[in-house]
C-alpha positions as CSV (number, residue, x, y, z in Angstrom):
1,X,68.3,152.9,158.9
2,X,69.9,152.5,155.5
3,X,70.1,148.6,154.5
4,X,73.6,147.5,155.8
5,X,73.5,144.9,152.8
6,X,71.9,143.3,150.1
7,X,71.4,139.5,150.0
8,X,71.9,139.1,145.9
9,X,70.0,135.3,146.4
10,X,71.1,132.0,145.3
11,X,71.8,130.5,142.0
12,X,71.9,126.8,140.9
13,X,75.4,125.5,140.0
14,X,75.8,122.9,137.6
15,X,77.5,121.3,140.7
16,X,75.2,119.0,141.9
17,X,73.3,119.8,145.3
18,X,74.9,123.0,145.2
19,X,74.1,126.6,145.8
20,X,75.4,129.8,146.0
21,X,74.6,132.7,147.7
22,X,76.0,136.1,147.5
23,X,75.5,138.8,149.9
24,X,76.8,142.6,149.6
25,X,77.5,144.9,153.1
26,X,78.4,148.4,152.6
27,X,80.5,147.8,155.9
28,X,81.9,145.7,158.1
29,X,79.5,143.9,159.9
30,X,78.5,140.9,162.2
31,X,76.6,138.2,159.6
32,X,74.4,135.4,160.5
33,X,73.7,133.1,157.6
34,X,71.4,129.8,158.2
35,X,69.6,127.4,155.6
36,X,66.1,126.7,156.9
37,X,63.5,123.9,156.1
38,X,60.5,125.0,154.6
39,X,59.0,123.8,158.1
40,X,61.4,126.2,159.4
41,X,64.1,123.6,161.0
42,X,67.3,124.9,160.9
43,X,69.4,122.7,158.3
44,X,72.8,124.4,158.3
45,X,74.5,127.9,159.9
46,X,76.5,129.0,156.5
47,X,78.0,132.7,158.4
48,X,78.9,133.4,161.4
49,X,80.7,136.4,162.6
50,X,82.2,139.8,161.0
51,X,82.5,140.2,158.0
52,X,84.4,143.2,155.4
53,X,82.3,145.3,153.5
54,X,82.1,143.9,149.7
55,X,80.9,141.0,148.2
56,X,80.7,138.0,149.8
57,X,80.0,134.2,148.1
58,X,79.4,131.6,150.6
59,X,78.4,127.9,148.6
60,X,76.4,125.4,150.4
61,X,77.3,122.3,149.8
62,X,73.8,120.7,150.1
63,X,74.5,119.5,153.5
64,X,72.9,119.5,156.9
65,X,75.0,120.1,160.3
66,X,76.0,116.5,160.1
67,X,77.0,116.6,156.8
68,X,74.5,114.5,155.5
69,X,73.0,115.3,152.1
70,X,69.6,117.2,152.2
71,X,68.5,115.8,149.3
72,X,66.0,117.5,146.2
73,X,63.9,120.3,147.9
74,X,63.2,123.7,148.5
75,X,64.9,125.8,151.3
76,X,65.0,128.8,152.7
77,X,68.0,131.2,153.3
78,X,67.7,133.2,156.1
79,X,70.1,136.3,156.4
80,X,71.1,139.2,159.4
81,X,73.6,142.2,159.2
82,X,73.6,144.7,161.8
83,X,70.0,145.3,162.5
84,X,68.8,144.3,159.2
85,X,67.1,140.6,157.8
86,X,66.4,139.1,154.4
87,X,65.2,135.9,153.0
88,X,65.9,133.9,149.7
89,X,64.7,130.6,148.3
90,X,66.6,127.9,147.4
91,X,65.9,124.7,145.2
92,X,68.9,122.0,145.8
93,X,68.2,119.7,142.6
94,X,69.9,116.4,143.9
């Protein structure tokens, strides 16, 4: 199967303790977007549900489930689209 989309990664804002992350489908398509731990705990569910074909920008705010701040760290962005799964690396910086 062609890839259904293309997870473009995250950048550092000058925001602090933000990120964003851009994502590409060439159709419509259920997306399932989580931040992971590098110990692979599940910090925050960014996506979830269909989304249009396009570009996408979702910004995480830094913040866990409970909204508390993560903190300086490295994370992992963990990405599904139809049938297909990607994974970028974050650094939040506050």
């Amino acid at each position: 199967g062609n890839a259904r989309f293309t997870l473009i990664g995250g950048s550092q804002n000058p925001a602090r303790g933000q990120a964003t992350i851009r994502y590409s489908l060439a159709q419509a398509s259920p997306v399932d977007l989580r931040i992971y731990s590098t110990t692979g705990e599940l910090v925050r569910v960014l996506e979830s549900g269909v989304r249009t074909a396009g570009m996408h920008q979702v910004v995480w705010d830094g913040r866990n489930e409970l909204g508390q701040p993560v903190g300086r760290g490295t994370w992992f962005c963990r990405m599904s689209a139809g049938g297909y799964r990607s994974v970028c690396k974050l650094t939040t910086i506050d």
